[in-house]
Each structure stands twice: as C-alpha cells, then as structure tokens.
C-alpha positions in Angstrom: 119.0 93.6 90.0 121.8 94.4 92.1 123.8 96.4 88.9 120.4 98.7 88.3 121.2 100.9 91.7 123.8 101.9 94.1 125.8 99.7 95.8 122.9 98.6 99.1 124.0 98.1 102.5 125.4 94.4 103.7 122.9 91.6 104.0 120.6 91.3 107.0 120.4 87.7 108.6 119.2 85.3 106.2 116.9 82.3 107.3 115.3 79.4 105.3 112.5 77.4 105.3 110.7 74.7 103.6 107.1 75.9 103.6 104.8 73.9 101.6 107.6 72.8 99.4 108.4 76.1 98.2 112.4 76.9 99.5 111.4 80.5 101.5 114.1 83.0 102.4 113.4 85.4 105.8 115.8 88.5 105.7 115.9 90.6 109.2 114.6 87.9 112.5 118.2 88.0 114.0 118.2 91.9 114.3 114.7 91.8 115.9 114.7 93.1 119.5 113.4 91.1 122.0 111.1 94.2 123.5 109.8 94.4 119.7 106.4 92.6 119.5 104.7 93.4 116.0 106.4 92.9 113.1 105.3 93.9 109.2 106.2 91.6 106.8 107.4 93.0 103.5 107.2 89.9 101.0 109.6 90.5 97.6 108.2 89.2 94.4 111.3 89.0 91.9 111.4 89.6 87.9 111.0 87.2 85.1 114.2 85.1 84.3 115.6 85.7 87.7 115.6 84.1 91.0 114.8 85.3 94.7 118.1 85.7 95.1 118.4 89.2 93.1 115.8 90.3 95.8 118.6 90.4 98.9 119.8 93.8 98.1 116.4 95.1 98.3 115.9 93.6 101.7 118.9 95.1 102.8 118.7 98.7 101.7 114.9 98.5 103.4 115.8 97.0 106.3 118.5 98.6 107.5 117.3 101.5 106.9 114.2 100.9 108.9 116.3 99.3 111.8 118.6 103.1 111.9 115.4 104.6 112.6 114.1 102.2 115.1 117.6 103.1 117.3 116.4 106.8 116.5 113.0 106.3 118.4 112.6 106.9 122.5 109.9 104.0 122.7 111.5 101.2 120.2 109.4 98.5 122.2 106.6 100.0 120.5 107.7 100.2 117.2 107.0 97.9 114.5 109.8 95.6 113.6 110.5 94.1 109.8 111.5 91.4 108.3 111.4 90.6 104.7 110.4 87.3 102.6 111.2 86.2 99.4 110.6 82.9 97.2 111.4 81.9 93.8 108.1 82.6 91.7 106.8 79.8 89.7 108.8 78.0 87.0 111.6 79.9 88.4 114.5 79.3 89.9 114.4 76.5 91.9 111.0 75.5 90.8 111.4 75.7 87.3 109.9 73.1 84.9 109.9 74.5 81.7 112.8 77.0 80.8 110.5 77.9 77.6 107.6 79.5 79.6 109.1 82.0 80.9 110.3 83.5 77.3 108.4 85.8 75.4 106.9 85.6 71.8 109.7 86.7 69.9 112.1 84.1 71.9 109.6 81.2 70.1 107.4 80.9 73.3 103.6 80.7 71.4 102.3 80.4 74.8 103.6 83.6 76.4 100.2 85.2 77.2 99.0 82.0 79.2 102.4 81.5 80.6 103.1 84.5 81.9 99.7 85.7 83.4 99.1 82.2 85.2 102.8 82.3 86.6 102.4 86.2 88.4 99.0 84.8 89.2 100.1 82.1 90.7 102.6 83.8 92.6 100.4 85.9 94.5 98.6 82.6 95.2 101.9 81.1 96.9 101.7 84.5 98.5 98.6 84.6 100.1 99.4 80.8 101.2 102.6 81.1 102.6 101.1 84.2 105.0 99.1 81.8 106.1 101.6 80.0 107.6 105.2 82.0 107.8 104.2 83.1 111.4 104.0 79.5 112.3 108.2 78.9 111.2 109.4 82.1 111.8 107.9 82.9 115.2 106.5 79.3 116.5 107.4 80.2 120.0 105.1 83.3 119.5 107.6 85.6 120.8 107.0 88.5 117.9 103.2 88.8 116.1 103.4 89.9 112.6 101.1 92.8 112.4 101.2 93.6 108.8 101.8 92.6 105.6 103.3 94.5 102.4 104.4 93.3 99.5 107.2 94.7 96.5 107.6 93.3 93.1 109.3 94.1 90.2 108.5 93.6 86.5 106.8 90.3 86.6 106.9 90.3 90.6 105.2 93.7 89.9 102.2 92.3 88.0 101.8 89.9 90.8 101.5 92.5 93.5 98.7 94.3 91.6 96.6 90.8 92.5 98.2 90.8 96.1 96.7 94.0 97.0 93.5 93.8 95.4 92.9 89.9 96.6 94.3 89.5 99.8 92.8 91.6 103.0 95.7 90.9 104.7 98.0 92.6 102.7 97.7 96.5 103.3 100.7 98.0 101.3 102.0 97.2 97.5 104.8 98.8 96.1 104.8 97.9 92.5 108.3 98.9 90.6 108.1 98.3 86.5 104.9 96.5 86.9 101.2 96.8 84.6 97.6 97.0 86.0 96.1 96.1 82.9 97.4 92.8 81.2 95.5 93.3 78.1 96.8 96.9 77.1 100.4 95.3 78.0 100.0 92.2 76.0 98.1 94.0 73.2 101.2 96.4 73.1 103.6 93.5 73.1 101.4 91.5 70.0 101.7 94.2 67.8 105.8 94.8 68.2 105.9 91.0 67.9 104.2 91.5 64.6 102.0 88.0 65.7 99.6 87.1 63.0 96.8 87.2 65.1 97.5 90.7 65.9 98.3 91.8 62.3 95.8 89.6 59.5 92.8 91.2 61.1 91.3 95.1 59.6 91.8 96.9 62.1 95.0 95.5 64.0 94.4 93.6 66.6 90.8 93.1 66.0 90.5 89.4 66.4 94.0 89.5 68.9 91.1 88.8 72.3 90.1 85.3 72.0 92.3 84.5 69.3 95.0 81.0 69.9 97.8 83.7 71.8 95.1 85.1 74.1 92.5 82.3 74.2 89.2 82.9 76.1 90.1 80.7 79.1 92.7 83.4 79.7 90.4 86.0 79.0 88.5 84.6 81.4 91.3 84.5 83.6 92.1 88.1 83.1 88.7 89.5 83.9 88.6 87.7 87.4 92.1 88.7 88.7 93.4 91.3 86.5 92.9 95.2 88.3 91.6 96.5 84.9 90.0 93.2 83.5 88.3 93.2 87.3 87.2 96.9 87.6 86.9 97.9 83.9 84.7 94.8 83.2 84.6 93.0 79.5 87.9 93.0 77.7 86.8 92.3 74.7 84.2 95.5 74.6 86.5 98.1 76.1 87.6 100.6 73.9 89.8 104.2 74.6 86.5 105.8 76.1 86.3 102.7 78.6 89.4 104.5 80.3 87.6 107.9 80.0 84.0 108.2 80.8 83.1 107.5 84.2 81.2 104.2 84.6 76.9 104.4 84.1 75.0 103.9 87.3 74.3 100.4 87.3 78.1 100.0 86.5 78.9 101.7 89.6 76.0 99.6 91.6 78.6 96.3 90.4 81.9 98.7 90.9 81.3 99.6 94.8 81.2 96.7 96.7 84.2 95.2 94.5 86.5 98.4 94.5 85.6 98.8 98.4 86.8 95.3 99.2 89.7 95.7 97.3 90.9 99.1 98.0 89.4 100.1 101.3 92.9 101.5 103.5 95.0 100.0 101.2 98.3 102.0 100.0 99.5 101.4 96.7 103.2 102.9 95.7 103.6 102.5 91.7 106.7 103.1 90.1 107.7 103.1 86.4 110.4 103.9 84.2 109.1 106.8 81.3 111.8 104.8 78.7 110.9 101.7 79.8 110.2 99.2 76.4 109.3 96.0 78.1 106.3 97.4 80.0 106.0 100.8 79.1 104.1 103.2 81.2 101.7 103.8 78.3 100.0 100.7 78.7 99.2 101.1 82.7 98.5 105.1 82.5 95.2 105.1 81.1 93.6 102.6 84.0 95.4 104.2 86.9 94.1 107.3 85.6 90.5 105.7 85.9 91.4 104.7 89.0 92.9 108.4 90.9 89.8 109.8 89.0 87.2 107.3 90.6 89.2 107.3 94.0 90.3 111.4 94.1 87.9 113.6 96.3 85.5 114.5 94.0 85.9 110.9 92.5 82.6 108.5 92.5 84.3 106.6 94.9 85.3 109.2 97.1 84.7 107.2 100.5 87.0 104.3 99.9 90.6 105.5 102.0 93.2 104.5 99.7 96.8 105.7 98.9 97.7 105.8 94.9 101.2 107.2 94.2 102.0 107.2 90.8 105.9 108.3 90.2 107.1 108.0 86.6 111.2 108.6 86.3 111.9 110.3 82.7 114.4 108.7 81.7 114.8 105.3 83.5 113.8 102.0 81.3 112.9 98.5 82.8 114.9 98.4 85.4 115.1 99.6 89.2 116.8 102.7 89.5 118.8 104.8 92.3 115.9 107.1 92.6 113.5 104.5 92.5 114.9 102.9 95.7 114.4 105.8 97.4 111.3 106.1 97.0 110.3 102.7 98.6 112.4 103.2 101.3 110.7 106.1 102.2 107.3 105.2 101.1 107.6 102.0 103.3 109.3 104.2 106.0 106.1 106.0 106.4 103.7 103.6 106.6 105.4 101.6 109.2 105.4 105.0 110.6 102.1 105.3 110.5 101.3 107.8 108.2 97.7 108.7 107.3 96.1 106.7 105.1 94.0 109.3 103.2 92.3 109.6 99.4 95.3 110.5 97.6 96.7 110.1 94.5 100.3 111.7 93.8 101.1 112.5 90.3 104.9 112.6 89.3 107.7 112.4 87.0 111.3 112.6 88.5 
C-alpha cells in the first residue's frame, strides 16, 4: 500500500500487544499529551494478501496530521487525541492457516465465496472484541479515556468496515476505501468473469449461481444477516434490478425502521472507490448505496435517522488507494474529530 500514494510522513510511535492472542499494533500513545483526556480510536482493517503492516503509512499520514492541528488549537486539553490500531485480519499474516483461502476462483480456490466473506466477517468480529478490551492495555492506569471509535479499511478491510458500522454501536465513523456493500452483486460480478459453471450452465446466467456449491445457502444465510444489502434489501435470492429501485412496500418499511435506525442512527460513513477499479468495481456497490442516500436523503423514507453518506468516486483510479483518496480521509476524519455536524447528507462525487 505504501507505492499506491505519496510518500506519508515518518512513523508515529508504535506499541504491541497480545490481546486475546491476536498480535495488536497501537500507532500514536507516545505523542499523546498528558492534558489530553479523550481519545478516538481509528482501527485499520488491511487488504486481502497483505498484512497490518501495509497499514503504518496510513496511521502516519492521519496522525500526524491530526496532531499539527492539535498544536494549532488554543485549548488542546480539550481536544480529542488519536491513536490508531491495526491487526492482521484472519488467515492473514501472522494468523494464517491456509495460504489457499485467501485466493480467488480463478487462482484454484473453489471456496472463495465462503472464504472470503467469513474472513472480513470475522474481522469485524476481532474488531468489536478487541474494543472491548484495548482500553484496558493501552491506558490501564486510566490516564486517557477513549471516547470514540472509527474504523478504515481497504479492499477486503473495506468489506469488513461495512459490518463494523452497521453492527457495532460503538463505532461512530467508517471510512471504507475500495470496499462493496453488497456481497452478492460483487460475487455475482466476479462468477461470471471467472466463467464458473454454476454461473454459466444455467438459462439465464447466473440463474442457479445463489445457492449453488460456490455460494451455498449457509453463506446465503450468512450474507442476509451481516451483509448491508443482504441485511436492508432482504432475500437475496428474490432481489432483482427493481429491488435497488422502488422504494420498499409499507410493511417492508415496518421491518426496515427499527433495523436501519439501529444501524445508522449518527453514524458517518466516508466511501471511497476507484471508477477503473476491476477487482471491486463501483458498479456492483452503486445501485444499494443509491437505495440507501435515497431512503436516508431529506425527502427519503427514512428521513429522521442523522447519518453521514459520502460517496466519492475517482475517474480514473483502479483498486488501489490513491493520492487523492488520502486526502480525503484525512480530511474527512479531520472533521469529525472536529466535531462537525452530523446531519442527513449524502455527497455525490467523482474526482
């Protein structure tokens, strides 16, 4: 990750932990003040095939830039500090178990749907656990109180942040760079390139792909509990293009509320994608987020739940994490610790 944008700023402190046998890395507790009580905790999710390690530059360029601003402010005591966490996701890195899993179809992996859905699931799993508890190792003398939690991911890390934000209260903010909302519309996509013959003996296409022995029910199962689309948009296996386009029928909205209110209510969500991106092309995420700004917008259905949704799309860019993508989390995250207004929005862009 560190080749996809411009050269980041040098390495905050680094500290490690064991914390429930998963290896943890904090970024930033040496360069918190001692006047500084609250603290957000941004918590980096890294891509498929690499480790936690590719996630230090990130840290860097976010926290440093947030620490410049703290010197800028007259009452810095009052300010919210950050520090950033990161861990090897599952079956990565230095919990790897099976170097097999994490390829896709085409690299002979006939388990890739499973795989890959229960690892990103699993990782916002570890996620909600290890907030449980990093308070405890990084601050056990309860000098600093962590006031917030965000989370960033990236590609796979991206995927899990989607089921951070919705399933976790605790976690406010979600910056989700090269990442999918809708795991069947990516893996449907993904099926057909792979020319899979569960995707291609079947009149029409991909008829008989839902279900099928490379995306078996138990996953479709899965996918309908924890998945954003699979949890909002209901049964996968009856949605069709007008799913995406109608607005839901009056007892789907009496299921929808509660739901969506749990899982949005003052949440900010900061999606970024690459418009050349192949791996996980915007495509296969545009048609539920635009369900979602609709539902959420101010003459939405679901008007009254106070969410942020930006949606920036760079022309251009493919699956990676560019220049102008950094900027845009630093500033996004910039203004929330900021305190900006967390209002029904939904920003529209290409860049």
């Amino acid at each position: 990750m560190e080749k996809t944008y411009s050269s980041p700023p040098a390495a905050p402190s680094k500290t490690h932990y064991s914390i429930a046998g998963i290896l943890v890395t904090v970024y930033g507790l040496e360069e918190l003040s001692p006047e500084t009580k609250n603290v957000a905790c941004l918590w980096l999710l890294h891509p498929r095939l690499q480790t936690q390690a590719c996630m230090e530059p990130v840290a860097a360029s976010i926290i440093t830039d947030w620490n410049q601003r703290l010197k800028r402010k007259e009452n810095r005591g009052q300010a919210s500090g950050l520090i950033a966490v990161s861990f090897d996701q599952r079956n990565h890195g230095s919990r790897e178990v099976d170097k097999l899993a994490n390829e896709a179809w085409r690299s002979g992996n006939e388990k890739h749907a499973q795989d890959m859905f229960s690892i990103y699931h699993g990782t916002s799993v570890d996620t909600s656990h290890l907030i449980t508890y990093i308070s405890s190792y990084a601050f056990p003398n309860s000098d600093h109180t962590i006031s917030n939690h965000m989370v960033l991911g990236i590609s796979l890390g991206g995927h899990a942040a989607w089921h951070c934000i919705l399933h976790d209260p605790r976690i406010t903010v979600a910056v989700v760079i090269i990442g999918c909302p809708d795991y069947v519309s990516l893996m449907s996509d993904r099926a057909a390139l792979s020319k899979l013959d569960t995707w291609t003996e079947s009149d029409p296409p991909g008829a008989t792909f839902l279900g099928s022995k490379d995306f078996p029910k138990g996953l479709v199962d899965a996918v309908e509990k924890y998945d954003p689309a699979g949890l909002f948009l209901g049964e996968v296996s009856a949605r069709s293009d007008e799913t995406y386009e109608r607005e839901p029928s009056e007892m789907e909205k009496k299921r929808l509320r509660p739901i969506m209110k749990t899982c949005l209510q003052g949440k900010r969500v900061l999606n970024l994608s690459g418009g050349a991106d192949k791996l996980v092309p915007y495509k296969c995420g545009e048609p539920f987020l635009r369900w979602l700004k609709r539902a959420t917008s101010g003459e939405g259905w679901l008007s009254d739940v106070d969410m942020v949704l930006e949606d920036v799309v760079f022309e251009g860019v493919g699956h990676e994490m560019s220049p102008g993508m950094i900027k845009e989390v630093i500033r996004f995250i910039g203004q929330t610790l900021d305190g900006a207004d967390v209002v029904t929005s939904a920003r529209q862009s290409r860049i």
